[in-house]
N, C-alpha and C positions, 0 to 999 in steps of 0.2 A: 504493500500500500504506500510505500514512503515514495515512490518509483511516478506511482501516480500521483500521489499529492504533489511534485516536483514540476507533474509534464501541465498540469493545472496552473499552476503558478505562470507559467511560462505561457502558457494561452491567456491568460487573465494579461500578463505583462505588455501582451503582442493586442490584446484589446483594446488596453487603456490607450497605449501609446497611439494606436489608430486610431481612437478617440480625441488626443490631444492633438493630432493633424487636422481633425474637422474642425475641433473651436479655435483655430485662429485664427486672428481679423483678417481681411479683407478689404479693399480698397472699394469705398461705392460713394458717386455723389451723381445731383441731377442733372441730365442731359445739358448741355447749353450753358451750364453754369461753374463759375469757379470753383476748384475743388475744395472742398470742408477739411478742415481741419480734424485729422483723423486720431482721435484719445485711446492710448491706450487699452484695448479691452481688458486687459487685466487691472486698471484703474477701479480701485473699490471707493464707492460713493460715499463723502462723507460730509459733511457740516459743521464749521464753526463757528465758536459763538462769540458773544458780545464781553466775555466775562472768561480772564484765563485760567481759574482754575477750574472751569466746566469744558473747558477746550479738550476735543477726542482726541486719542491717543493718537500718533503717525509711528509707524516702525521702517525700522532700516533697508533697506533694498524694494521698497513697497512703492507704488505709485497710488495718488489720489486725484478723483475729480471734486470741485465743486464750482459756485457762483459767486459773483459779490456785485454789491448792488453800488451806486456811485455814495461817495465818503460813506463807507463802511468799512468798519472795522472786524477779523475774525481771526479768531484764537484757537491753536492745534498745541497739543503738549509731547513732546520729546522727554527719552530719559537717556541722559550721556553716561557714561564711564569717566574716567580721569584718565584715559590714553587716548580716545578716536576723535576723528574730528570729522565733524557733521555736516554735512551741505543740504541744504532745503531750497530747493529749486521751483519758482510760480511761473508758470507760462500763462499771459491771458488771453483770452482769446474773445475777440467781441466780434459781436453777429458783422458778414461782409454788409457792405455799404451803409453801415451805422458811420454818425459822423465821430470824429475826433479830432481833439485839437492839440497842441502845441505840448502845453501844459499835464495833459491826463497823463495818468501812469499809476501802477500797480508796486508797491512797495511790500520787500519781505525784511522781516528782523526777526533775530534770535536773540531773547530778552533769559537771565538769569532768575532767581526769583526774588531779587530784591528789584525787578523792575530796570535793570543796568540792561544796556546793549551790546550783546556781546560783537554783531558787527549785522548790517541793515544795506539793502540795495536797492535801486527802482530799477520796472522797465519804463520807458517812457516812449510815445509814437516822435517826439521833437518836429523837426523841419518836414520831416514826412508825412502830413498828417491825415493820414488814412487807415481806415483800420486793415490790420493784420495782426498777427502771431508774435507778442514780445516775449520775453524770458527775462529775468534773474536770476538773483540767488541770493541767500547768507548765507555764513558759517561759524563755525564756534572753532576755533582753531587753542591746540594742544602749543601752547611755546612758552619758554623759561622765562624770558622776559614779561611775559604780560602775567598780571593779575588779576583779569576779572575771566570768569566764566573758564577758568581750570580744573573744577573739581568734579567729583559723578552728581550725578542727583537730577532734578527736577530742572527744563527747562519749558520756555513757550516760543513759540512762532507766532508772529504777528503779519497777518495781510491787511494794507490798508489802499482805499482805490480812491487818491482824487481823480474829479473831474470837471471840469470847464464848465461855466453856465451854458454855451453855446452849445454841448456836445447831448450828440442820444443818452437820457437818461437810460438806457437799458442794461441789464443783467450780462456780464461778463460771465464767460465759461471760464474758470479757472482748474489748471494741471499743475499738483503735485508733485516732486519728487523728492525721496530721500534716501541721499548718499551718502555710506561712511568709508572715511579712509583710515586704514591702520596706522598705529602709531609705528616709530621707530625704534631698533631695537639698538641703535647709537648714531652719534649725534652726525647729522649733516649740515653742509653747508649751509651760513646763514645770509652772505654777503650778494644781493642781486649782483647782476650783470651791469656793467655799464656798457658795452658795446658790443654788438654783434654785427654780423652783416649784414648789410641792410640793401644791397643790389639787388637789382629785380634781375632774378633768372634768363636763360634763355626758356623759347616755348618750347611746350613739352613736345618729344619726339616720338614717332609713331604717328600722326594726325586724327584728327577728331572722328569720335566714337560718339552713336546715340546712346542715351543711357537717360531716361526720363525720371524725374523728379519724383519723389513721395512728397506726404499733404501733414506729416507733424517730424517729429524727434521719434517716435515709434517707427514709424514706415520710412525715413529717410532711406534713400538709395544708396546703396556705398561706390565713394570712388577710391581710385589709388591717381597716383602722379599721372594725368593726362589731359588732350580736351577731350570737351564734353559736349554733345550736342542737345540742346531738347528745347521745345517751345512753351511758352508760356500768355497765355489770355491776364485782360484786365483785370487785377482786382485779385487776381490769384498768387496763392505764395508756394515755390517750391522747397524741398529740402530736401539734404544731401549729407553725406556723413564719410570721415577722410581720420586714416588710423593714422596719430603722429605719436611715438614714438620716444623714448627719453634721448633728448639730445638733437633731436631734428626739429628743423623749422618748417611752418606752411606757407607760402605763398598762394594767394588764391585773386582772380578777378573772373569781369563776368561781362561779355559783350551781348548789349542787343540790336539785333540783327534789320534791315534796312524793310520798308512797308508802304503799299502806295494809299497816299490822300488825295483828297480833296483838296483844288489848290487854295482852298478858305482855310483848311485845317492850320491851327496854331500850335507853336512849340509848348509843349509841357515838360515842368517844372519840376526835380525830386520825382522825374520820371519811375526810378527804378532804386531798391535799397539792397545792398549785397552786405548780409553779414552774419556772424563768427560768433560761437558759442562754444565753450571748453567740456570736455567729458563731464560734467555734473549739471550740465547746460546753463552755465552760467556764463553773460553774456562777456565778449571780449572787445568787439567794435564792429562798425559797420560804414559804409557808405552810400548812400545816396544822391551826392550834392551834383547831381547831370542833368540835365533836359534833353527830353527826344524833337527832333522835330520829322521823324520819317527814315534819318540817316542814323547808322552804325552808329551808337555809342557804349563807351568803355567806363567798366569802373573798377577799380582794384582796393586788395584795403592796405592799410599801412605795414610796412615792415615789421613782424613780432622777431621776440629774440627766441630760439632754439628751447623747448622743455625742460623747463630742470625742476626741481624741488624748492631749490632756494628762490625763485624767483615771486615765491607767494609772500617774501619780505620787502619786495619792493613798494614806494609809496602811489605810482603810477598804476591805477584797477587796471588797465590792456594788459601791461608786463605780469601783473601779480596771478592774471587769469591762465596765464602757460605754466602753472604750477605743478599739471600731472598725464603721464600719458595718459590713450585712449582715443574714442571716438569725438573728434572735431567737428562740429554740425556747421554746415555752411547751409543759408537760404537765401531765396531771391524773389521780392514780393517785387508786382508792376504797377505802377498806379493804376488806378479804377479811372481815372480820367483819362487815359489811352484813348477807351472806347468812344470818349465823346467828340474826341478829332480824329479817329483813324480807324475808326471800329471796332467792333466787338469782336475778333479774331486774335488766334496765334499768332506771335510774333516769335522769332527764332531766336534760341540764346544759346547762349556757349561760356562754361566753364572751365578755365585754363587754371591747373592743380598741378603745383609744383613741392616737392617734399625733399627739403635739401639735409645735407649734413649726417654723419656714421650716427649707429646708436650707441648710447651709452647704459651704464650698469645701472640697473634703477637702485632708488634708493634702499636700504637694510630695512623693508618691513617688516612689524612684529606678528602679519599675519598677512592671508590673504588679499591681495590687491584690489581684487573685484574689478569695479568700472575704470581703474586706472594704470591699468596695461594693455599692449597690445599682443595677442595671441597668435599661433600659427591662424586657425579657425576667424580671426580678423585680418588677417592677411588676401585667405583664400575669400571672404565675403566681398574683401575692396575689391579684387580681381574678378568677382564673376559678377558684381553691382547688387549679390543680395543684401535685401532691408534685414534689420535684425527677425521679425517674421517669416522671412522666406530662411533665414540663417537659421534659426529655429526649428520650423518643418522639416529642411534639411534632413537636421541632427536627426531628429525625431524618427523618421523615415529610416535612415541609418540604423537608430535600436530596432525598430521595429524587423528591420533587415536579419538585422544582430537575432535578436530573441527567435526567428524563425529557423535562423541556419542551425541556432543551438540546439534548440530541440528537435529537428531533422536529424543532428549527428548523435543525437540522445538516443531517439529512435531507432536508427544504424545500428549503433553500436549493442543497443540493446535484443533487437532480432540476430546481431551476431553472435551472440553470447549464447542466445537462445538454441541456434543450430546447432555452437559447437557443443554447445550440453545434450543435445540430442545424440547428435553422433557420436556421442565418447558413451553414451549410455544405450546407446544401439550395438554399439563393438562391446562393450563389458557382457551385454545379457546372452551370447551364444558362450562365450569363456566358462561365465559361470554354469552354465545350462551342462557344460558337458563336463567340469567339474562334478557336479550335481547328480549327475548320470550313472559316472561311474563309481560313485559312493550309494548313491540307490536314493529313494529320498525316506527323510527322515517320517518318525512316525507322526501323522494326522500330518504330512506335508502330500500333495498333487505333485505328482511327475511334472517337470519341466519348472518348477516353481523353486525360487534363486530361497535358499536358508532364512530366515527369520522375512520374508517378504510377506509385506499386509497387503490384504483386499482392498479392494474398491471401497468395500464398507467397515473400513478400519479393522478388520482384525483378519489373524492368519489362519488359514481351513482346518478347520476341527477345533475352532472355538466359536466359529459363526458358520455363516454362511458359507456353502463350497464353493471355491473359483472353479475357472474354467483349466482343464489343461493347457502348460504353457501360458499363461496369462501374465503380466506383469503390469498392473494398473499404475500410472504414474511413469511408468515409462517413456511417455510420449507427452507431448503439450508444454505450456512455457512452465519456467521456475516457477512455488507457489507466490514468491514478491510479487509473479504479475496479474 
């Protein structure tokens, strides 16, 4: 029975996993219209509140959705250790073609519980004032010099959302995350950088490859060092996701591509925003500052210095943001004012991804890295463009592979077993039979029947039932395990 409760287990294993290839998301939004902002399915729905010691609990490696409504306040409660250091990442997300202004912006902080800030971020829409997809972050960071928010215990997350008198009063979809990074197990550099390179590469070689866009930080498409083809409509944001590595730098720009008007049509303004978001998605920089007027325009973002560890002491938030390997999210929203001078159509863009510079030893973590390495398995996802979903299914598909071939060779090996105990118990019963023969057979024993040999019905002739001559019940059929 232990044989079968094993090959059980392994059909169950090969079910589930078949299972968890059906529930993962998928990409859907409606015809004709920009593509939605796609939340994490694994995102558990939660609520908080006005008051932080009622604020629900968030855990580590877990993603959450909720709303917040204009100047509102909502409170989530964390519990640190006195070694990790905690990244709480708000992406918001307001309905397409709500308005926005200058000024709005979604605010995160990580308060102690005497109310102290352990350290606070916005995203803000600024000169681009259209709605899309922002991000921040805070963090409660582990270091010898600081003293506040070093110890384990109780902390709070704080979201707060101004907004403009001009802008749609409406309900923002707000994404969670939260990330922890291990402490060290001795001490690393403290001193930022002050200089790195800062030349802009040559363009990538090989020439441009399609590779279309995903619609959040969950579905982004993975690149490696190349161009990129893919088009992009009014009003819609893409994203992309690029492994950098300790000790490498990213360079990234983003050209859009040439479209015929209306000779009324007018140049637009903060046409296009190209920007940078570090493994905990917290934001790094971006740029916008271009106007379209129909012709080729180019936007690149500023020179960042190479990943290092130390780099999260610098006083500059761009430099402090390259503080850990991992997945680098790059996006590209287009204004929604496109369509009003040049239609409501694709326009073509191209991502040119440059990853300069050897890797270096990542830092002596005192555990697990998690989201702040680059893996073979992220290597091979930037190389074939899968989103961490399709990298996922992948794997998945793999065990499922796996748990089938294993208990296939279970199987095998187990019918082999089976024959050769047959056939060593088919060659032993003529041995013994003429053994058996030429001694005669015992008394109350049947000619042809092997010394102490039981019946079919458990007991030997002449204390039950009589066998058949020559019979050997048990002879034949699998072991009783099966």
């Amino acid at each position: 029975m232990k044989r079968q409760r094993g090959r059980g287990r392994a059909t169950l294993a090969c079910m589930a996993a078949m299972c968890a290839v059906a529930a993962l998301p998928g990409q859907s939004w409606a015809a004709g219209e920009p593509n939605p902002y796609t939340f994490d399915s694994a995102a558990k729905p939660v609520q908080g509140t006005a008051s932080n010691t009622a604020g629900p609990p968030l855990k580590a490696g877990s993603t959450y959705k909720d709303t917040i409504k204009p100047r509102e306040k909502r409170f989530y409660r964390i519990d640190l250790d006195g070694t990790t250091n905690a990244y709480i990442s708000a992406a918001a997300v307001p309905k397409l073609a709500t308005k926005v202004a200058y000024s709005d912006k979604l605010t995160v902080s990580i308060e102690d519980r005497s109310g102290a800030k352990c350290s606070d971020n916005y995203a803000q829409f600024g000169s681009a004032e259209y709605a899309r997809p922002v991000a921040a972050y805070a963090d409660r960071t582990i270091a010898k010099e600081s003293g506040n928010c070093q110890e384990a215990g109780t902390y709070y997350v704080l979201l707060e959302r101004t907004s403009d008198a001009t802008s749609t009063p409406e309900t923002w979809d707000v994404e969670l995350r939260f990330a922890s990074e291990p402490g060290l197990k001795e001490a690393a550099p403290t001193a930022p950088p002050e200089t790195w390179p800062s030349a802009s590469p040559a363009a990538p070689a090989g020439g441009p490859e399609k590779r279309p866009g995903g619609t959040s930080f969950t579905d982004a498409t993975s690149l490696k060092q190349g161009e990129w083809q893919d088009e992009i409509t009014p009003g819609q944001t893409l994203f992309y996701r690029v492994p950098v590595n300790w000790g490498q730098q990213i360079f990234a720009s983003a050209d859009l591509g040439t479209t015929t008007a209306a000779d009324s049509a007018q140049s637009v303004s903060q046409a296009f925003v190209l920007s940078l978001h570090n493994p905990a998605r917290g934001y790094v920089q971006n740029n916008g500052n271009v106007y379209y007027d129909g012709k080729q325009k180019s936007v690149a973002l500023d020179p960042l210095p190479p990943v290092a560890y130390e780099n999260r002491y610098d006083s500059d938030s761009a430099i402090s943001a390259m503080r850990f390997a991992g997945w680098y999210y790059l996006s590209v929203t287009l204004n929604p004012k496109i369509a009003e001078e040049y239609g409501n159509k694709a326009i073509p863009l191209t991502l040119r991804v440059n990853i300069e510079g050897e890797v270096q030893h990542a830092p002596a973590y005192a555990g697990p890295a998690g989201d702040f390495e680059v893996t073979e398995d992220d290597q091979e996802a930037a190389d074939s463009g899968k989103s961490a979903p399709e990298a996922a299914k992948s794997d998945t598909m793999k065990l499922v592979a796996a748990a089938g071939i294993g208990a296939g060779t279970v199987l095998v090996l187990g019918l082999g077993a089976w024959t050769l105990l047959a056939r060593r118990r088919t060659a032993a019963v003529p041995e013994a039979s003429a053994q058996s023969s030429a001694q005669g057979p015992a008394q109350g024993q049947m000619p042809g029947q092997l010394p102490g040999q039981v019946s079919m019905y458990g007991q030997t002739p002449g204390q039950g039932q009589d066998q058949a001559p020559g019979q050997a019940p048990g002879q034949y059929g699998p072991p009783p395990a099966w």
